[in-house]
C-alpha positions in Angstrom: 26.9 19.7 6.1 25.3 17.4 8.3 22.9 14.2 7.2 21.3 11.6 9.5 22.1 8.3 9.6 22.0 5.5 12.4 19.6 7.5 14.9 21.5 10.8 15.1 23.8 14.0 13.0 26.7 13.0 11.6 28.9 15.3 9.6 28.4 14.4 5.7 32.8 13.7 5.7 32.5 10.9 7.9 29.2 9.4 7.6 29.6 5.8 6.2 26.8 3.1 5.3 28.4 -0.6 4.9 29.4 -1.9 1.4 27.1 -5.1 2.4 24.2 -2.5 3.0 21.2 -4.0 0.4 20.6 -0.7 -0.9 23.6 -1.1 -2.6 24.1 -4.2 -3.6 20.8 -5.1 -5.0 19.0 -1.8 -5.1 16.7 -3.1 -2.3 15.4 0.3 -0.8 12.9 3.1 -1.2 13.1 6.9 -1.1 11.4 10.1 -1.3 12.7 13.8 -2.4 10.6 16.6 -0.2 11.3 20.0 -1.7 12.2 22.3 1.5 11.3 26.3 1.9 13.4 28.1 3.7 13.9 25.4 6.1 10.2 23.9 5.8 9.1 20.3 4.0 6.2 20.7 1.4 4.0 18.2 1.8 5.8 16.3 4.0 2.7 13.7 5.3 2.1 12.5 1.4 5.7 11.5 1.4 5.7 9.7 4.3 2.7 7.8 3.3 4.0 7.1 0.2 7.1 5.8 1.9 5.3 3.3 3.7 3.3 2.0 0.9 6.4 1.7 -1.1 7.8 -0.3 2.0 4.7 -2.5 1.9 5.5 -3.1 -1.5 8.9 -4.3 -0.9 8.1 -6.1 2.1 10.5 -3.7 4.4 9.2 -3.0 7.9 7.3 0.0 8.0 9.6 3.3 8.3 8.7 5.2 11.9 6.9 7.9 10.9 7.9 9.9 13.9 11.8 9.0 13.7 11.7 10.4 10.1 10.2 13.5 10.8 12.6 14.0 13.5 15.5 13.2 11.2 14.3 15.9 8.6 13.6 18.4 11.4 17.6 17.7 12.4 18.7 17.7 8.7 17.4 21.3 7.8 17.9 22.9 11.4 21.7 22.4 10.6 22.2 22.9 7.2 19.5 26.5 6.4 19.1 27.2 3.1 16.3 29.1 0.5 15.5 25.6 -1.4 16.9 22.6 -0.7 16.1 19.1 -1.4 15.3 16.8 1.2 16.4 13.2 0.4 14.7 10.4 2.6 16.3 6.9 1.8 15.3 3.9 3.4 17.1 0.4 2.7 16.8 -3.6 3.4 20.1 -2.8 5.2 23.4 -4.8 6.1 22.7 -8.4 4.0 24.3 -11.0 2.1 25.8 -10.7 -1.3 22.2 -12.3 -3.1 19.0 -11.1 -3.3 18.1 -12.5 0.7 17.6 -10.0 3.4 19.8 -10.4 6.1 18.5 -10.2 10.0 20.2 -6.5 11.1 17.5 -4.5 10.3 16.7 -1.3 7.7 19.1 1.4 7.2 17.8 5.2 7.2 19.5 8.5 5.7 18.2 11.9 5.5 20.4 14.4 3.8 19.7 17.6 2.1 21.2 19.7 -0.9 20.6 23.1 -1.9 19.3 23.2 -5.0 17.6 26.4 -7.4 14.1 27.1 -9.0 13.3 25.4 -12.2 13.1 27.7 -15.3 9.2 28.4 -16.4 9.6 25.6 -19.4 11.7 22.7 -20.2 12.7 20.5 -23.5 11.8 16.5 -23.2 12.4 13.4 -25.2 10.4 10.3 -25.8 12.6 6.8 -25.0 12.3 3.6 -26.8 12.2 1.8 -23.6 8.8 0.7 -21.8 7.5 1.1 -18.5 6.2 -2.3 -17.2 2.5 -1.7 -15.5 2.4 -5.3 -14.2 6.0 -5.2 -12.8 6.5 -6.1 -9.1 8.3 -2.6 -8.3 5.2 -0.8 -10.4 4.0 1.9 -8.3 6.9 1.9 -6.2 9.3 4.5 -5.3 12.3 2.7 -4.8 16.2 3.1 -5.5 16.6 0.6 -8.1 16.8 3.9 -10.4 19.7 2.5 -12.9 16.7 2.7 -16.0 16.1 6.3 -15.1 19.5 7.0 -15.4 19.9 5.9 -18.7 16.9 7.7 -20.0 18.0 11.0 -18.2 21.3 10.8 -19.9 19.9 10.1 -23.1 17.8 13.7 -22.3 20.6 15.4 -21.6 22.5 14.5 -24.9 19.7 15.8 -26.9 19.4 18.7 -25.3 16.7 18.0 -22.6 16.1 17.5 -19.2 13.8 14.9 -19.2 12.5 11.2 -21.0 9.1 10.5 -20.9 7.9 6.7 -21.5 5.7 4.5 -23.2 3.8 1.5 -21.2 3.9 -1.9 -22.7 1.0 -1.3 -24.6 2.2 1.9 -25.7 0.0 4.3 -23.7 1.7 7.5 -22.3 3.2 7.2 -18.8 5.4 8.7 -17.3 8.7 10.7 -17.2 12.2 9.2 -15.1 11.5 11.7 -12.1 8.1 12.9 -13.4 4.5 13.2 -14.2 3.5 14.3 -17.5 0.1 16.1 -18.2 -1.3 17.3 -21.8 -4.1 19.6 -23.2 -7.0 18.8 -25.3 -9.4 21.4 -26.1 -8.8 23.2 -23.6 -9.2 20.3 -20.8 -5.9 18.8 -18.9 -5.9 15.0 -18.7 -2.7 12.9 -17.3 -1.9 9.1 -17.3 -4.3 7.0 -14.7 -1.8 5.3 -12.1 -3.0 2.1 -14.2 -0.3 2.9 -16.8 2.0 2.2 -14.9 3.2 5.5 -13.3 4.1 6.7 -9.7 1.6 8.1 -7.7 3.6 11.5 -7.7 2.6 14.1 -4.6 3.0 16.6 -7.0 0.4 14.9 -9.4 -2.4 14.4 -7.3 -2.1 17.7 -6.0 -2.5 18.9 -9.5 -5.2 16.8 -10.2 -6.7 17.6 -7.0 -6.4 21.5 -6.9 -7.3 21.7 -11.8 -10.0 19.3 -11.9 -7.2 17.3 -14.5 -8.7 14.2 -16.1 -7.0 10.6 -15.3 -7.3 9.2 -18.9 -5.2 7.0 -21.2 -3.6 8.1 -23.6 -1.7 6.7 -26.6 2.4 8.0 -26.3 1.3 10.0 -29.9 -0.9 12.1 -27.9 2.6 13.9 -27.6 2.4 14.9 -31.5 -0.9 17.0 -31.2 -1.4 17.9 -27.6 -1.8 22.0 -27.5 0.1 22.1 -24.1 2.4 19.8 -22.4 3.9 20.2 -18.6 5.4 18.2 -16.1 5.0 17.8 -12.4 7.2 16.6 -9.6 8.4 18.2 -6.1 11.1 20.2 -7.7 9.7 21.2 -11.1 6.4 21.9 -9.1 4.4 22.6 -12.7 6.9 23.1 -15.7 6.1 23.8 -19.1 7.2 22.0 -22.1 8.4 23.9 -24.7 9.6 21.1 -27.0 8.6 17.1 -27.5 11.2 15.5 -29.5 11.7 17.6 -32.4 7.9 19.3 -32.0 8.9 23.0 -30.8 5.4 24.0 -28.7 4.5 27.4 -28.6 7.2 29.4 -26.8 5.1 31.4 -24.6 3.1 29.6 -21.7 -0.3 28.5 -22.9 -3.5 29.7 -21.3 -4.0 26.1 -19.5 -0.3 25.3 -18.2 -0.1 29.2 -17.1 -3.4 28.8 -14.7 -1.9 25.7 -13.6 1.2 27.1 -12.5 -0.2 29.6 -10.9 -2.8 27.4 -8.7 0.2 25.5 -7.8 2.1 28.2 -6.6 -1.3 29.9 -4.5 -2.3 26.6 -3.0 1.1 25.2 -1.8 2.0 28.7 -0.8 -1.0 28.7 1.6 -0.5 25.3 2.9 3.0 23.2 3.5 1.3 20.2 4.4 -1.7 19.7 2.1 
């Protein structure tokens, strides 16, 4: 395996970032997961764009657009595979041990890892932790992802694969690596960016491509919604077949099912959308 890192390939064994590198020791970085086709990024223009707002938001230079794309390029010419995951990270780079940047510039890695298809429906959990819509990282894809990992685990023990979040004024948000989407009567509405949620790729193309309403929506909504799914570059659209202790129907309903397969005809057709 072979990731990029400081300009050029290096083999994954020997590839080393310093242990004064910001990313580290504060969390001070961004990053973006690209889903990857048989050697090709989906939607590979949203996630660069989404990179450099998140870089805005942090006050990091602005990533090169053109050096990143040749770095994925690189990464998935020498490692094929059916369905990997493309992983762009982007750091304050080498700085002191505090929360000031220090003067040699931003680190970037690209690396990839083969990963499989989602199944057609997943199990998720609500958390008792908020997600802060006012925050300074709100919005922002960055790696300060310690929160996530809590709720994730938390999943995992009760037999999930993902946590889905409150807001501080206890409107539904968003999951730890995913938008969430319900149906009412028949119509599919998601959190507005306003609650505090990222600006998933995978999201807007969903909005985009369903006609799904931005609305907000109280975290109970969970309790009577007719259809739940998720959206996110690897999950694409995925069913929820349980909420908690709520078991939804275990078929796909009517709503999730059309999604699904709009997804799958649209991005299909299109890698860059």
């Amino acid at each position: 395996m072979k990731l990029w890192l400081d300009g050029g390939l290096q083999d994954i064994e020997s590839a080393r970032v310093s242990v004064f590198d910001h990313g580290l020791t504060v969390g001070d970085g961004i990053f973006e997961t690209v889903k990857a086709v048989d050697g090709r990024p989906f939607a590979l223009t949203r996630h660069l764009d989404r990179l450099t707002r998140s870089a805005r938001g942090l006050g990091l230079p602005e990533p090169d657009h053109d050096e990143v794309r040749r770095a994925c390029a690189a990464v998935l010419a020498a490692n094929p595979m059916p369905l990997g995951r493309l992983r762009i990270t982007y750091t304050g780079g080498h700085g002191p041990l505090g929360s000031d940047r220090g003067e040699h510039g931003p680190t970037l890695v690209v690396a990839l890892g083969e990963t499989a298809r989602r199944p057609d429906s997943t199990a998720v959990i609500t958390v008792p932790w908020t997600r802060n819509e006012r925050g300074a990282l709100t919005g922002l894809k960055t790696t300060s992802y310690a929160e996530n990992v809590v709720a994730l685990a938390r999943a995992h023990q009760h037999g999930a694969t993902e946590a889905l979040f409150g807001n501080t004024v206890g409107q539904l948000c968003e999951g730890t690596g995913s938008n969430v989407f319900v149906v009412l009567d028949g119509e599919i509405h998601t959190p507005p960016i306003a609650s505090g949620c990222l600006a998933g790729i995978t999201r807007a193309l969903t909005v985009e491509w369903t006609g799904a309403k931005e609305t907000d929506l109280p975290l109970d909504v969970l309790e009577r919604a007719d259809e739940v799914f998720l959206t996110s570059t690897l999950r694409d659209v995925q069913a929820v077949h349980r909420v908690d202790d709520r078991e939804l129907p275990g078929t796909l309903g009517p709503v999730t099912a059309k999604a699904m397969r709009i997804f799958a005809e649209r991005s299909g057709d299109d890698l860059d959308p």
